[in-house]
Every structure is written in C-alpha cells, then in structure tokens.
C-alpha positions in Angstrom: 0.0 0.0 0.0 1.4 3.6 -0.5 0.9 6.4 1.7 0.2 9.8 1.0 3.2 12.1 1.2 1.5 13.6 3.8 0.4 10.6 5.7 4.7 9.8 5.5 5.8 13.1 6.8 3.0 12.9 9.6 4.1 9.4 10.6 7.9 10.9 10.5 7.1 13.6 12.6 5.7 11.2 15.0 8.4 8.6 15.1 11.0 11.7 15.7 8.9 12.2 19.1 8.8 8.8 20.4 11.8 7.8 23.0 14.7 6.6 21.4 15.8 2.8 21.4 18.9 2.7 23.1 21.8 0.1 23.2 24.6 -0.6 25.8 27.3 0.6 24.1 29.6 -1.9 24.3 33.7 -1.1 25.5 35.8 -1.9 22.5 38.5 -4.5 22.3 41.5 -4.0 24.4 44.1 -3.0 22.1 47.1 -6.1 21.3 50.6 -5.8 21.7 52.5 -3.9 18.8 54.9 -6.2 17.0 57.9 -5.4 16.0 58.2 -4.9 12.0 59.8 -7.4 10.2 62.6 -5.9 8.0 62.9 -8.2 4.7 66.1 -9.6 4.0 68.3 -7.2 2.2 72.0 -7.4 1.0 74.1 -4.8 0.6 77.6 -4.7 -1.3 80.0 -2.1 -1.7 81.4 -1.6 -5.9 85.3 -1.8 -6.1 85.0 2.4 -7.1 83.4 2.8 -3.5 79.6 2.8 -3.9 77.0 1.1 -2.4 74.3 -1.2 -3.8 71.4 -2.2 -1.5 68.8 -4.9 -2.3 65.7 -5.5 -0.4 62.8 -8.1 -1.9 59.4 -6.4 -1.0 55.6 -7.5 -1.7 54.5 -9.5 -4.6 53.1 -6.9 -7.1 55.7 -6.7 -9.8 57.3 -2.9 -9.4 60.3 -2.4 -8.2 61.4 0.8 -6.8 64.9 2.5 -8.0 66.8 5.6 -5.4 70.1 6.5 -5.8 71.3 8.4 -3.3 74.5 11.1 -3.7 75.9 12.5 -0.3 75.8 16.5 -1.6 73.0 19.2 -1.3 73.1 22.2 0.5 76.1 21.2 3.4 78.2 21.8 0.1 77.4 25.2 -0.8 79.7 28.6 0.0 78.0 32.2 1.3 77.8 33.2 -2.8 76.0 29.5 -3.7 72.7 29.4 -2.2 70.2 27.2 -3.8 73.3 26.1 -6.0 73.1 21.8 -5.2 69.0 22.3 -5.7 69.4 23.6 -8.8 72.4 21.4 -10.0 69.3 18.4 -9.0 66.8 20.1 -11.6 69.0 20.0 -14.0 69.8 16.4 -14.0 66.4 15.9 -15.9 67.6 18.5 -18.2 69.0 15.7 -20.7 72.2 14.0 -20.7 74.8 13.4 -23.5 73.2 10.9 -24.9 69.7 11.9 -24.2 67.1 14.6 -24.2 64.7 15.1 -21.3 62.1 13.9 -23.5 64.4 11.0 -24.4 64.3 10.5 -20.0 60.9 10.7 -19.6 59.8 8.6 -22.6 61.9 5.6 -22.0 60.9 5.9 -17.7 57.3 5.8 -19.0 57.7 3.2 -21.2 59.2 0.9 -18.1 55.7 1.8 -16.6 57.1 4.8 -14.4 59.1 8.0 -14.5 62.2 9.7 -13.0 63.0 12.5 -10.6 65.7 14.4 -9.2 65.3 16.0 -5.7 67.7 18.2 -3.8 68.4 18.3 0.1 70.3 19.4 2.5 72.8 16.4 3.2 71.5 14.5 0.2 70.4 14.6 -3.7 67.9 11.8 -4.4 67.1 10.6 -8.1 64.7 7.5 -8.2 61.6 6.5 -9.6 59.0 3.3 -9.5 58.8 1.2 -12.9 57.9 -2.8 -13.6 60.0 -5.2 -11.9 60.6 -6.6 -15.8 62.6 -3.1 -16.4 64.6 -2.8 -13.1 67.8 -3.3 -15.2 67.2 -1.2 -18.1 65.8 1.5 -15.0 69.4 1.2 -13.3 70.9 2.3 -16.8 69.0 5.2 -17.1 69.2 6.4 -13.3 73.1 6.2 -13.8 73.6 8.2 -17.0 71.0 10.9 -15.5 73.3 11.1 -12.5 76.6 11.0 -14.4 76.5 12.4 -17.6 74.1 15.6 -17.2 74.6 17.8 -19.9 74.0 21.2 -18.4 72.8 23.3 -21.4 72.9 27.0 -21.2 69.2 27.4 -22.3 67.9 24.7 -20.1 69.5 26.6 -17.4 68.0 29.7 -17.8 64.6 28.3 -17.4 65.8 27.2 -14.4 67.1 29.7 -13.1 63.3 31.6 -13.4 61.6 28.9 -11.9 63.7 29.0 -8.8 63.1 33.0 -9.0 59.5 32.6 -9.8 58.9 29.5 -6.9 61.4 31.7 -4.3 59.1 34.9 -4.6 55.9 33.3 -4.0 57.5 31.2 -1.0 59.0 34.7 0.6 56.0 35.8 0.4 54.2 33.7 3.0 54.6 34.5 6.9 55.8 30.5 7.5 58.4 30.2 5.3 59.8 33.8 6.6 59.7 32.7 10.6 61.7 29.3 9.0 64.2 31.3 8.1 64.6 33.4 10.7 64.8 30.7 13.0 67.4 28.8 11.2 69.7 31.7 10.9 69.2 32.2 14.6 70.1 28.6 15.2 72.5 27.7 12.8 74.6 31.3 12.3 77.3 31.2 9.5 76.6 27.5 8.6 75.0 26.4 5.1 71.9 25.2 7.0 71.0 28.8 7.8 70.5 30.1 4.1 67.9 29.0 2.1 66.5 31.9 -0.6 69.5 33.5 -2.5 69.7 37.3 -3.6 68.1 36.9 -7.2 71.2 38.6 -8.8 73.3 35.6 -7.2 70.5 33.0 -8.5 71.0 34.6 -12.0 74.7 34.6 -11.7 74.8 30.8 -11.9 76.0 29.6 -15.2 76.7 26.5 -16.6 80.1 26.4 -15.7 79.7 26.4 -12.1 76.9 24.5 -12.3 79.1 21.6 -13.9 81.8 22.5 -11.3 79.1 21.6 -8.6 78.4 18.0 -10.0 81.9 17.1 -10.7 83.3 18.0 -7.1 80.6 17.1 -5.7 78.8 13.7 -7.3 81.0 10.6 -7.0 81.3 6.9 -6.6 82.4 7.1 -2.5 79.3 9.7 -2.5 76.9 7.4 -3.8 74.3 4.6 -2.9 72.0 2.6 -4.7 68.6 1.4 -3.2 66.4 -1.1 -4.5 63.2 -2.6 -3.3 60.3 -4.6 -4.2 60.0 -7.7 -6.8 63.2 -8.0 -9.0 65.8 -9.9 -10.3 68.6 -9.8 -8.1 71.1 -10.9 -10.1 70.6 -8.8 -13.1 70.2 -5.8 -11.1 73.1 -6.0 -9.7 75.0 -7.0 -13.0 73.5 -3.8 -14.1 74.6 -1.8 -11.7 78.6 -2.8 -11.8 78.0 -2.0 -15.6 76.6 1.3 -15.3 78.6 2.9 -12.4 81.6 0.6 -12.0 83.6 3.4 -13.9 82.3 5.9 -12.0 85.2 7.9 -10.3 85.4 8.2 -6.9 85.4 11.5 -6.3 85.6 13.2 -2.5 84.3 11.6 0.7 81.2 12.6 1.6 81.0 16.4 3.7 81.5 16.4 7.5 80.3 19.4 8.8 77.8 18.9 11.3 76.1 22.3 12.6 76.4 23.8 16.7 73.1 25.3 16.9 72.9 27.5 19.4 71.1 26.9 22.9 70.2 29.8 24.5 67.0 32.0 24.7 66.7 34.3 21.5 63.5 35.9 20.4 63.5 37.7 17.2 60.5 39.3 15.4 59.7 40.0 11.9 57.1 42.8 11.1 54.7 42.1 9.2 52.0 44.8 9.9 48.5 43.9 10.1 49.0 40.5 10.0 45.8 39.2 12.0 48.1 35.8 12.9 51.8 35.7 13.9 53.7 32.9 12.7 56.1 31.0 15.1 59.1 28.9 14.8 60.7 28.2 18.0 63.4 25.3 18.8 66.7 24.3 21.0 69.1 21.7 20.5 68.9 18.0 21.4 70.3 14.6 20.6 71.2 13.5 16.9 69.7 9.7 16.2 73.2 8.6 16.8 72.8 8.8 20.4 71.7 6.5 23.0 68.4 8.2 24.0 67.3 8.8 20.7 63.8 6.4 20.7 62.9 8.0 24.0 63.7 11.5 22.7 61.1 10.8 19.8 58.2 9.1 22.3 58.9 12.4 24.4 58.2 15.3 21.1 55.4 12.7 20.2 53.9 13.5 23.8 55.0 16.9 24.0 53.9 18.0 20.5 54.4 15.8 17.6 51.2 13.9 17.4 47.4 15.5 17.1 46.4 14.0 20.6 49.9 16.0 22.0 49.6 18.0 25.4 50.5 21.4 23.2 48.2 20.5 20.1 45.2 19.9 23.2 46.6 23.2 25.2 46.8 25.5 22.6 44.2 24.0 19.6 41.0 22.3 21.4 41.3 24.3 24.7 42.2 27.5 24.5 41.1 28.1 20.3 44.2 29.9 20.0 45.4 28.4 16.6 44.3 26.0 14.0 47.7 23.1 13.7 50.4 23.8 15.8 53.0 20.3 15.8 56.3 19.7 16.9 58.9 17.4 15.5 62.5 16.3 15.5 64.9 18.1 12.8 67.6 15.8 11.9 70.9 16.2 10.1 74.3 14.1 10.3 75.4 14.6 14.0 73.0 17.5 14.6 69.1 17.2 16.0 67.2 20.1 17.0 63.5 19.7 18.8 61.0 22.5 17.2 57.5 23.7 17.6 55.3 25.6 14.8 52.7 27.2 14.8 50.3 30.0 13.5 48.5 31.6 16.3 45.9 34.2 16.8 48.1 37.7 16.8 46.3 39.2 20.4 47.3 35.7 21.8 50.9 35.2 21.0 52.2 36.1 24.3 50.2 33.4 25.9 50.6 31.0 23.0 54.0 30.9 24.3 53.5 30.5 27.8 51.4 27.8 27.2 53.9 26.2 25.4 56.7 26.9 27.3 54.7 25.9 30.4 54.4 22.7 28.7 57.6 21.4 28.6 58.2 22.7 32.0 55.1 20.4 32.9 57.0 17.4 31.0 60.4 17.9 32.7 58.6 18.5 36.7 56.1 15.6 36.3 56.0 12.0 34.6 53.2 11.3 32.6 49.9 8.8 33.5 51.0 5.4 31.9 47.6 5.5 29.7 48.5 8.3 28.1 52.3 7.6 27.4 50.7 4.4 26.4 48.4 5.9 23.5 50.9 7.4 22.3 53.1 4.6 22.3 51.0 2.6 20.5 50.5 5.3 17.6 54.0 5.7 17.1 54.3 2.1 16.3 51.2 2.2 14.3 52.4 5.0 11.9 56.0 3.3 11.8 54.7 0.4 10.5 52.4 2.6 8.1 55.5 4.2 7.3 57.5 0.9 6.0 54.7 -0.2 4.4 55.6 0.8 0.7 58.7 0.2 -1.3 59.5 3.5 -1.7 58.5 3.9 2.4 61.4 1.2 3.4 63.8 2.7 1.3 63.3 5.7 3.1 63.7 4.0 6.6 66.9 2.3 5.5 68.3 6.1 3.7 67.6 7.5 7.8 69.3 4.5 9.3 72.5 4.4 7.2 72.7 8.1 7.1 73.2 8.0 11.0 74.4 5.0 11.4 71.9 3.3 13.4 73.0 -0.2 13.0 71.2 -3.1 10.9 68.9 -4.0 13.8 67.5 -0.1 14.0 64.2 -0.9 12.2 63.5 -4.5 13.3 64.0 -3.2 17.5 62.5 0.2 16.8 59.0 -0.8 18.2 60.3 -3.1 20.8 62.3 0.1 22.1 59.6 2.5 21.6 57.2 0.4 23.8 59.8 -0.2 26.4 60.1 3.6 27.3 58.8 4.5 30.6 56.7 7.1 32.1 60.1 8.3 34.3 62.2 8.1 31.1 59.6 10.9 29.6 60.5 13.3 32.3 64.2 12.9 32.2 64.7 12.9 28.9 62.6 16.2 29.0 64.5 17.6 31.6 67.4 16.9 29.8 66.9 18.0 26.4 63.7 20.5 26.8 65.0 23.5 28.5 62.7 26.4 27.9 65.5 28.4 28.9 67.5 27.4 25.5 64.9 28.3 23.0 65.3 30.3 20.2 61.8 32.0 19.1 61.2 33.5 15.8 57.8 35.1 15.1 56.3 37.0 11.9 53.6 39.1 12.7 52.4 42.7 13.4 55.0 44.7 15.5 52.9 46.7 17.1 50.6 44.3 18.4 52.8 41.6 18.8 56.2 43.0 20.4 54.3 44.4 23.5 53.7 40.8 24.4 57.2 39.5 24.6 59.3 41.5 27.1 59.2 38.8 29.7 60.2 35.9 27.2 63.1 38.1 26.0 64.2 39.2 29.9 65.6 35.1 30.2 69.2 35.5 30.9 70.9 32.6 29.2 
C-alpha cells in the first residue's frame, strides 16, 4: 500500500517524538601488543670504485622501486652558492649526453614509471617506481642521469626563473619567513642557515659552475643505490657494476655537522597587520646517533608531535588559539634540534608561548599517567609500520638508518624500544633535552601588536 506524502511526513514527525531505542554501548577490544616490524632480507655490497648497492625483496606486485642516493646538497654550498646543489638536482632531468629530457621521460614511461631528481640538505635523491621486468634497463638510465648531465645553457635559464618565480611566491608567506629566521638564529654562518639566494646571485649561476658543482661534488664514494620490491637480483646488480663501475670516486662525503645554538633568542619580523603571527621556536637535542634517541622521539610525540599531543590539546581544542600547531625532531648528520610551529591568533601570542613553554616545563617537573604515554606509544608504532609499508616507504627507513648510522637492527628493534620507554624516562629525557631556557623564538607578525607581548620571554638571561 502507499501512503500519502502527507500521511509519511505525519508518521515521521511522530516517530522523531517517540523515546529513542537505546543500546549498551559496548567497551571496545583491548588494544594487542604492537609487534615489532619485520625488515625483509636485504643485501648490501660495496662496488670496487666505493659505492653502495642495497637490495631489499618487498611485496608480490611486480614494481620495483629504483633511489640513488648522492651524499651533496646544500652542506656543500659557499656564502655566494645558495640554492646552488638544488638547482644542479633540476638540471639532472635537463638531458644528458646521450639523451634529451624527452628521451628521459619517454623511456621511464615506457618501463611503466618516470624519473625525478630531488635536492636536500645532506642529500640529492634521483629514483623513480617502474615494472619489476625493467629494473635493469631503469638502473641504466638512473646512472647516465646522475653522471652524464649535460648542463645546457638554455635549459639553465629556465631554471634559473623557476627558482626565481617559486622563491618569490614562497617569501612571500609569513611561515616560510619565521623558518628562516629561526634557522639563521640557530644555525649562524653555517649552510643550514641560508635558504633563498639574492636573485642577482641565483642569476649569476652559469653553466660552468653549475658543472663545477656535479663534478666536485657527485661521486662513486658519494653514492648509494637502493632497491626494493619484486626484481631480479642478479641482473640488477649486474646492471649496476655495468653502469657505475667506472664511475670515479670523487671526495668523501662532507663532514660538517652544525652547533646550533642553545640559549634563549626571540627575534620578530614585522609584518604589519597581519591578523596571525607565525612562530618557529626550537633548541638543541640529541642526533639519532645517540643512545636516548627512541625516547627523545616518544617524548616530542607526547609533547607535541602527534594530534592528541599536550601542546596540540593546550593551545588548539582548549584555549582556540590556533588551528595546527605540531612539533617534531629536525635531523641532520650529528645534529638534532626539537622544534615547535605554529600559527596563532596575533592578540594571543604572548600566551601561546607560555602555554607552550609551560608545557615542557610540565614534562620535565612531572611524569606522565601510563595510559597516556601508552596511547601514544601505541601510535607511534602504528604509523612506523604505516610508514615501511611501501617500497618506496622502506627505502626511506633504510636512507635514515645508514645516514646515522643506526645499525642493521635499527628498524627490526625500533617498536620493541619504543614500547619499552617508561613514564620516568619521559621526564628525564625532557629535563634533559627540553630546557625552555635554551629556546630560540622567531615570530612574523604585526609589530605593534605583537612585540608588546614578549618583554618577559626576551628578559631570560641565558
């Protein structure tokens, strides 16, 4: 039988009145033990000219992921070569002696991928994802992109503009200004502390230095080969002697670890009617060489790092004063600093701090509840197995590990160690590392309103 729309809408109204039917909710399942991931079997060998050749069977879908990475990026650059190893990386893809960049990209597309070149600050990363039936042929074409770069003068100019173009539009937003600020207050006369070039030194590069860079700087001892997923073994690595076994040497890679400072600083950069002030703020702590390292990283996760953190709940879902505020661990070669950013309402920045700073204070006086420390615990090994779930995701694991020479056993006892730490080891290793006293602030935002709020954070003697 059908019923009158207005016969339905009368019974609706009805039902919406009667008491509702209600269910004991039932307490979900006690969460299990994390497990500790299960790194696959990889073999690593060293080529007779130095570099390194990493092979690591992953999954069953037939890709196979490709990374080569070459120890050089912006640790290698003088006062008058900003930006110079990040645009040495764009060129790579700029065609080689033996092929165009259309040449590149057609033959990485027909392996069923593509290739790309990406600058850093210890490292330069080229590597791409193609059909485990082409990992060979791929191993050719990463190594004549990384060797044989052919640096034309045209191909450079357009470079050049991009960087200009990209550069202006990133200067022109508040965060990227308080980033770096607070890297010039933290790492002085060091590489680390320049990142946007004058755009009459950008324009100055030519060709010439630009082929200067890669031959000083890319090398055999400089280099390492990562491969993971489903692949021949074998011919990969038959490959691989044949396309970089000439490879030269070249230098060592650079050692030139950064002393960032660690005292209080606060330095703020007008921006005048800016209704939010942007804030990085950071101090030094342990590099993941060191022994406290895993408890270091369960402490930021706690402090700050993860969206359930005691400053993400402070300062976002209790006081409303800014919208994704997050900590984490910055990490170079023998260098770690601990940093907070976030964007907070202008009027509020003065307490913004304090309720950050009275945070870690917090942290260092008083252990935290075992459930909590436990939540987070149990995320941390969540998202690291997330993390290593992907070819391209392992390879990045195994790129941290060997970079800081965490040992073969670093991802297989990473969990294990994580869920080990103890409410008591929280609190010292806050107290240890999380001084509020040794934080460097940088803020963008409205002078006027802004600078009135900071006398007591500057008045810290260090």
């Amino acid at each position: 039988m059908l019923l009158s729309p207005r016969l339905t809408m009368a019974l609706l109204l009805v039902a919406a009145t009667l008491p509702a039917q209600t269910t004991p909710r039932q307490a979900p399942p006690p969460a299990g033990t994390p497990k500790d991931f299960r790194v696959p079997p990889r073999r690593t060998i060293t080529l007779p000219n130095g570099m390194k050749l990493t092979m690591v069977p992953w999954g069953r879908v037939p890709k196979v992921a490709l990374s080569l990475e070459v120890r050089t990026g912006t640790i290698d650059e003088g006062p008058n070569d900003i930006t110079l190893s990040a645009v040495t990386a764009d060129m790579l893809l700029e065609g080689t002696t033996t092929r165009s960049p259309q040449q590149i990209a057609r033959e990485a597309a027909s392996m069923g991928g593509e290739v790309g070149s990406f600058g850093g600050s210890e490292t330069t990363t080229i590597r791409g994802e193609v059909l485990s039936e082409h990992a060979a042929a791929f191993v050719t074409l990463l190594a004549d992109v990384a060797r044989n770069p052919r640096f034309a003068d045209d191909d450079l100019a357009r470079i050049r503009e991009k960087h200009t173009r990209d550069n202006a539009i990133q200067l022109t937003r508040p965060g990227t200004l308080a980033q770096q600020k607070f890297r010039e207050m933290s790492f002085g006369a060091h590489p680390f502390a320049r990142m946007y070039p004058p755009d009459s030194m950008l324009r100055g590069f030519t060709s010439a230095r630009v082929r200067t860079f890669h031959s000083t700087q890319y090398g055999a001892a400089r280099a390492h080969l990562y491969i993971s997923g489903v692949f021949d073994a074998k011919a990969v690595e038959r490959a691989a002697r044949e396309a970089f076994g000439s490879w030269q040497a070249g230098s060592a890679p650079t050692a030139n670890p950064p002393v960032p400072v660690a005292r209080r600083q606060v330095e703020l950069v007008d921006r005048a009617g800016s209704v939010q002030s942007s804030m990085w703020m950071g101090l030094p702590v342990a590099d993941p060489s060191k022994p406290d390292w895993v408890a270091l990283s369960v402490t930021d996760a706690l402090l700050g790092g993860a969206f359930g953190s005691r400053i993400t709940t402070n300062i976002r879902e209790n006081k409303g004063y800014t919208y994704s505020p997050g900590s984490f661990l910055w990490t170079e070669k023998g260098t770690g600093l601990w940093v907070e950013v976030a964007d907070v309402t202008t009027n509020v920045t003065g307490p913004a701090l304090t309720e950050i700073f009275g945070e870690m204070q917090r942290l260092r006086s008083e252990a935290p509840p075992a459930a909590e420390l436990d939540g987070i615990k149990r995320n941390m090994a969540g998202v690291f197995t997330i993390q290593n779930s992907s070819r391209n995701g392992l390879i990045g694991q195994l790129q941290f590990a060997d970079l800081h020479g965490l040992g073969e056993d670093y991802l297989a006892s990473y969990v294990k160690r994580v869920m080990e730490v103890t409410p008591e080891q929280v609190r010292a290793t806050a107290e240890k590392h999380l001084d509020p006293a040794r934080v460097s602030v940088a803020i963008v935002g409205d002078r006027k309103q802004v600078e009135p709020q900071l006398g007591k954070f500057r008045a810290i003697v260090p």
